[in-house]
Phi, psi and omega in degrees: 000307159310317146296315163337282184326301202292350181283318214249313149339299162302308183276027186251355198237350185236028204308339196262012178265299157324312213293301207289346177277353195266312172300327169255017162264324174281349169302316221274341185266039089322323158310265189353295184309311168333298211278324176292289191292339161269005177307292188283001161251348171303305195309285188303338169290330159305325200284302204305326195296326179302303227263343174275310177334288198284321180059215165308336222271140164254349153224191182205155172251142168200173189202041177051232184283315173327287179103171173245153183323165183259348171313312201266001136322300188294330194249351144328300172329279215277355154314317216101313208276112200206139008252136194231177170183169187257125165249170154184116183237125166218200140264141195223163182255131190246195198309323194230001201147176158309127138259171190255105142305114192246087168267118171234184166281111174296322141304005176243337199259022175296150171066010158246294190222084146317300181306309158285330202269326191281324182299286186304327179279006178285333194244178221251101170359278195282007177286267203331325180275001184268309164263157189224018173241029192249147147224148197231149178252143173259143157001284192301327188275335170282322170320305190275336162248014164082357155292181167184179220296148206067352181294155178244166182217139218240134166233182176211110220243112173042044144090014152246122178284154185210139201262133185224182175245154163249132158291339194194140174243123194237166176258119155289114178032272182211176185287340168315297198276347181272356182281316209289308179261023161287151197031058180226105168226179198237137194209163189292164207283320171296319182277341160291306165328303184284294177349306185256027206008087163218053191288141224021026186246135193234125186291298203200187152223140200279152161228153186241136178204098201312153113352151161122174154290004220227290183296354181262359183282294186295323206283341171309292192284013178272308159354274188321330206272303209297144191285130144324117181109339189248138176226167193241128163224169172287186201272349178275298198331291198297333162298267173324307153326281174322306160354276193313286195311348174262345173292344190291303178316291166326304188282350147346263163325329181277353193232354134267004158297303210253037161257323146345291190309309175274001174261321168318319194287325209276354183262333169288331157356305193266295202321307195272327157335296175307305168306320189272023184257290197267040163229024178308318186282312190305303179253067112321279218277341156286316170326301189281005171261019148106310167346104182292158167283356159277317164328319184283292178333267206318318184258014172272300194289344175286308165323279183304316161336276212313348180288315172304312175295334186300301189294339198275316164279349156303300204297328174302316204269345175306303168345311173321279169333302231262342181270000176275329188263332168290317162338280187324277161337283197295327169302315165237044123290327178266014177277301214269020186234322219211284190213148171297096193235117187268121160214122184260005162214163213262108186257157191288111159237112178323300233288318192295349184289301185305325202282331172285316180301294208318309171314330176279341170288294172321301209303321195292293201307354217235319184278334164290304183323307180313295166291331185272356183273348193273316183270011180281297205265006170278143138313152102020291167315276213326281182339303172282014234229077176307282186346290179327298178314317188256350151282336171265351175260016175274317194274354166294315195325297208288300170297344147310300165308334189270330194287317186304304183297351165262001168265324177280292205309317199299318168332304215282338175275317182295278220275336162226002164271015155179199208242013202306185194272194165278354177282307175316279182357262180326318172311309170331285191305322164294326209267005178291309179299301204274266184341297220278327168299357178280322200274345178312308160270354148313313180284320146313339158281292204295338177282315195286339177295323169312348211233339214289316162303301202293317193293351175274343199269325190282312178253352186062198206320316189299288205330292177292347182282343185278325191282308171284001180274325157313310159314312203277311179255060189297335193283352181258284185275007179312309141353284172317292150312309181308299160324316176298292204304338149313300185272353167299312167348291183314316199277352170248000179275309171296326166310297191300323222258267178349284207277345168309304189282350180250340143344271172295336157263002159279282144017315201256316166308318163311293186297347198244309187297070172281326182262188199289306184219143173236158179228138173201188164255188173252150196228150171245185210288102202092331133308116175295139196285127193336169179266173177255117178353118181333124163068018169308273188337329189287328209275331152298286182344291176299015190280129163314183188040009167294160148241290197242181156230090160309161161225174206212164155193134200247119163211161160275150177216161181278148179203167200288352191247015196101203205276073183276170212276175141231162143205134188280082183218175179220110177300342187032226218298304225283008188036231181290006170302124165107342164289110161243104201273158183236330195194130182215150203261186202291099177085036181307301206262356149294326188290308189291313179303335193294021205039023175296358179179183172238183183249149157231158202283114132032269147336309212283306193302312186294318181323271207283343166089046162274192195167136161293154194091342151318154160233172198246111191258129182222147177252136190251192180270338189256356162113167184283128166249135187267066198242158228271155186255122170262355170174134208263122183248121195268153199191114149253017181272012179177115166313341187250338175054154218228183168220151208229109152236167175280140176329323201273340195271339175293297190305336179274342190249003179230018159052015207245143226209358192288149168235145163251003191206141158204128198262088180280125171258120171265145201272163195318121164078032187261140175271128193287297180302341170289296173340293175328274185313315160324281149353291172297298176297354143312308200274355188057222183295344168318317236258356162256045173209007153264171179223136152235137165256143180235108182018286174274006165270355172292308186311311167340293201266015152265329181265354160296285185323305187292341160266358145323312194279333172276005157312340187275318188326286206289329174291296142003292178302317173319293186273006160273325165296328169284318176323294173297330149338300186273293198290014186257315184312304179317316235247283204302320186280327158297340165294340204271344193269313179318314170258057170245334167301305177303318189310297207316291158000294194287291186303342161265010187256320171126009167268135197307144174305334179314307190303308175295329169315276172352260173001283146311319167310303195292318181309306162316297162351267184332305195300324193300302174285303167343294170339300202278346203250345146242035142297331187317290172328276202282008154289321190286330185287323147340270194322317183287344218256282179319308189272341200251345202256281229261008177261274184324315162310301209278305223257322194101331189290121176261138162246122130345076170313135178210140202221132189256128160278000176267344183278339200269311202288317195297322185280323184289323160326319230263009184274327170313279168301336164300312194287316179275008165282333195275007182268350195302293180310316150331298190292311189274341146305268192325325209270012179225009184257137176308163187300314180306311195266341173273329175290321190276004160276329148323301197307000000 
């Protein structure tokens, strides 16, 4: 009880030093919560949304982008094989946004999508066969674009508006499904067909198909039913792919929440460190009054707990917050990377809730032990011994360092000694971080000794006096420094990792946007992109200033590894222009046109663990092929990565003649923009339902995409920097408090409030740049760990390191200028309070 008190005392005469470790334990678990709670609500909007979707069903038929015939629908039926129902599912841009279009059979999805079936008996048989512009909306979506039953509803389906009516506005079930079915609506499977132009074609067919000998019989004769090129799987597999593909990204984020978290840990550190510093005498004289040292432990870790706990309840509901705008950056990021994903509120999730407090409890708790086994294992004398004190926390220095350079060589072996998951990874990267913090007050005693003549020849006496009062005081600004230095860390290991990665698809963009104008419709994220008007390409061709026209066609097909991208073009004269090859075997690109074989992505290869000379099993309309991989490609438009076959080898086995992309090369001394206004007038009325592009507004609006998608990165990199910000102040004002007996000293000796400024400033100064100048080292090593590692694992992705010395130079400003802002109040303390009142505060 006596220590508590004497414990809780102090820090009630010392309140902005608490305050401020509570504050940087509640930024980094407000990080944590953020990151965690738009994780778990993207997450969970997808699962309910997969789980209203999928309903009853336990399989699907699918034939990939292509789709399936709607005949074999028709001869399931008549099979028997019930209850089965038909989908074609896309997106259209409604009133507010993406809506998800659900075209089904109205008479089929009873005992499949209850909830849809319900939907569907609200409007009138013979309304569905009659009309091909009805829709029904549930409640909440209808609420929200402001309609109601008769309303008309203007949607925009590839840059063409199309007018539909709602027949009905329905209630959904329960709160599941209507979270599940937001932003959907349903309409017959014809009028989705005509909409998403796939007339006679079906995105999949749903099956309810039983367990048992009864069910392995039906699933026999469906077998027995399917078209080459159509494959049958359950119905969580497509849900699950889509999953997978948002997972890499998430734990991205979750392992830069808690690099917050660990900067947060290092202030209570410092807090209690700093207390138990400037209470050195008090528990001297318990000690020598017989206070044990597990009492003493137990109520120094009971203290930093309890600080933890302050912050942790602070840090939740800020979380809160911070996870409505962090929502926002992530929802459209996995839109501009993966699929179209709506998630309009920030949903509760205990477990992320609880996994923040704990850390944020554990980390204070943890981050407390180190001082209280330090004032625990003092003597009694020792204690009251400043000198003393800091000469034994002088001989830690070196074993520290020495424990840090083996915890970084263990980094280096985790992240490049072998072939480990992305968890490995990230194990890498932390213990690269925690090792460089070891090294940190070590390094920093050798530098301020080093610097302590030139900072005297620059400022005189404050000058040597500040670079050796840093030397002098490593067990007080060692922390301080560490803290910076983590997050400076961060900010050039991630700064480097950026611009590496925007480098390098600007690089990749130069090499493969060999033509002139590209042509497409428009399309949304994950959808396949429209087909193009019949004999377009011919019809460019003849434009003066064509030289040539590719064509391209972009789909998913069923394949031995799921459901993979294909894409189809033919280059004609301009051959391989535009293949920015990584590894390619002999006659690569003769070979791929005659269709001897395919090219593959980068990605596609690291995903499946491939190589040339491997092969590729893909099921065509013509039955499954076995083609040989003649070559490996860097491609950054997709993280899942594709396979590249030649036009003739598509057209013969899918019979299929559509083009979706077309890349016009234009001749020597052609103006791109005059090209354009050709082009459109050529295409006539088509042409306000196209898009021309010209090489460089693509690259433009690819690198728009990529700093879009690193906006959650650079906020993250941000609030990991405010964080180290506030414990470098909290650190710098407790010191200033530590040294107000010394200042005083020095001002009755006769140095000028000037002086004493200079003196602090330069001390903060010193400590800001030291910081930001070793940073340097584990940022670049950050940065390589990020592009060569922890890029490739999760993405699949090879980068071009490429390192900005303005970036090196910005980080070392900005660890400076963080030190000397958080020194202005210190300094100005010390330089203004008397000598007199400062000596009886010592006292």
């Amino acid at each position: 009880m006596i220590l508590a008190r004497a414990g809780w005392r102090h820090h009630l005469r010392h309140p902005w030093q608490a305050a401020l470790a509570i504050l940087g334990v509640a930024l980094g678990v407000a990080v944590v919560v953020a990151v965690e709670l738009a994780n778990a609500s993207s997450e969970r909007a997808f699962t309910r949304s997969a789980e209203a979707l999928t309903g009853q069903a336990t399989h699907r038929i699918t034939a990939g982008t292509a789709g399936v015939e709607e005949s074999l629908y028709t001869r399931l039926r008549h099979a028997g094989i019930r209850p089965s129902t038909p989908v074609v599912e896309g997106h259209v841009t409604g009133p507010d946004g993406p809506l998800r279009v659900l075209g089904i059979d109205p008479w089929a999805e009873s005992g499949v999508r209850e909830a849809v079936a319900g939907a569907a008996r609200a409007v009138d048989a013979a309304l569905w066969l009659d009309r091909d512009d009805l829709v029904v909306l549930f409640r909440d979506d209808a609420r929200r674009l402001g309609v109601t039953e008769g309303d008309p509803l203007a949607v925009e389906v590839a840059g063409r508006e199309h007018r539909l009516e709602v027949a009905a506005v329905v209630e959904a079930p329960d709160r599941l499904t209507a979270e599940g079915l937001r932003d959907t609506v349903v309409v017959d499977v014809a009028t989705a067909q005509e909409l998403l132009d796939r007339l006679g074609r079906l995105d999949r067919i749903d099956l309810v198909i039983p367990e048992g000998a009864a069910g392995a019989v039906r699933l026999a004769r469906v077998q027995e039913l399917l078209p080459d090129g159509a494959v049958i799987g359950e119905a969580q597999e497509g849900a699950a792919a889509l999953d997978e593909m948002t997972a890499a990204f998430r734990l991205n984020l979750t392992a830069f929440s808690l690099l917050a978290l660990l900067v947060g840990a290092l202030l209570i550190y410092n807090a209690i460190s700093f207390s138990v510093v400037q209470r050195r005498a008090l528990i001297g004289r318990l000690r020598a009054l017989g206070v044990g040292r597990g009492r003493l432990f137990r109520a120094v870790v009971t203290e930093g707990g309890v600080l933890g706990i302050a912050g942790t309840l602070a840090g939740l509901p800020l979380g809160y917050l911070l996870a409505d705008g962090l929502l926002e950056l992530v929802t459209r990021t996995i839109t501009d990377l993966y699929f179209v994903h709506n998630v309009r509120e920030v949903a509760l999730a205990p477990t992320a809730l609880f996994m923040a407090a704990a850390l944020g409890v554990v980390a204070a708790a943890l981050a407390a032990a180190a001082p209280a086994w330090e004032a625990a294992s003092v003597a009694p004398r020792t204690a009251l011994d400043r000198a003393t004190l800091e000469g034994r926390a002088r001989r830690w220095v070196r074993p520290l360092a020495g424990g840090g350079l083996l915890l970084g060589a263990a980094g280096v072996g985790l992240l490049w000694g072998g072939s480990g998951g992305l968890v490995v990874g990230f194990g890498g990267v932390f213990a690269l971080l925690v090792g460089a913090a070891l090294l940190v007050p070590w390094a920093v005693g050798g530098l301020a000794g080093a610097l302590a003549g030139p900072a005297g020849w620059l400022l005189g006496a404050p000058g040597r006096m500040a670079a050796r009062g840093v030397a002098a005081g490593l067990s007080r600004s060692g922390v301080a420094a560490v803290a910076l230095v983590v997050a400076v860390t961060a900010v050039i290991g991630v700064s480097v990792m950026i611009d590496s990665f925007r480098g390098s698809l600007a690089t990749w963009l130069d090499s493969t946007l060999s033509a002139d104008v590209y042509v497409s419709a428009p399309s949304q994220t994950g959808e396949p992109p429209p087909e193009l008007p019949p004999q377009l390409h011919e019809r460019l061709a003849e434009v003066e200033g064509v030289e040539s026209v590719a064509t391209s066609r972009q789909l998913r097909v069923p394949s031995e590894f799921g459901e993979i991208q294909l894409r189809a073009f033919d280059h004609g004269p301009v051959g391989d222009a535009g293949m920015a090859y990584k590894e390619r075997g002999p006659a690569a690109w003769d070979r791929f046109e005659r269709g001897e074989g395919a090219y593959i992505t980068e990605p596609f290869a690291a995903h499946h663990n491939l190589e040339v000379g491997d092969r590729v099993a893909i099921r065509t309309p013509a039955g499954e092929r076995h083609l040989p991989v003649l070559a490996v490609v860097h491609d950054y438009t997709t993280s899942q990565g594709a396979v590249f076959v030649a036009r003739g080898f598509y057209d013969e086995h899918w019979q299929d003649d559509a083009v979706d992309g077309l890349a016009v090369h234009a001749g020597a001394g052609i103006d791109t923009d005059a090209l354009i206004a050709a082009l459109r007038e050529a295409t006539g009325d088509e042409a306000g339902v196209l898009t021309f592009r010209s090489d460089a507004e693509i690259r433009r609006l690819s690198l728009d995409v990529f700093d879009r998608t690193f906006a959650v990165t650079r906020v993250l990199q941000l609030l990991a920097t405010i964080v180290a910000a506030v414990g470098v102040f909290g650190a710098l004002l407790a010191l200033a408090l530590e040294r107000s007996g010394e200042v005083a000293v020095l001002r009755a000796l006769g140095l000028t409030p000037a002086q004493v400024w200079t003196l602090e400033l330069a001390r903060t100064g010193l400590l800001g740049a030291f910081a930001g100048v070793l940073a340097i080292v584990p940022g670049l090593a950050l940065a390589l760990a990020l592009t060569d590692v922890i890029n490739q694992r999760a993405f699949g992705w090879s980068l071009q390191f490429q390192v900005d010395p303005a970036v090196l130079a910005q980080a070392v400003a900005l660890a400076t200028v963080a030190a000397l802002l958080a020194g202005l109040y210190p300094a100005y303390r010390a330089a203004r309070v008397p000598p007199g009142e400062a000596m009886r505060e010592d006292g």
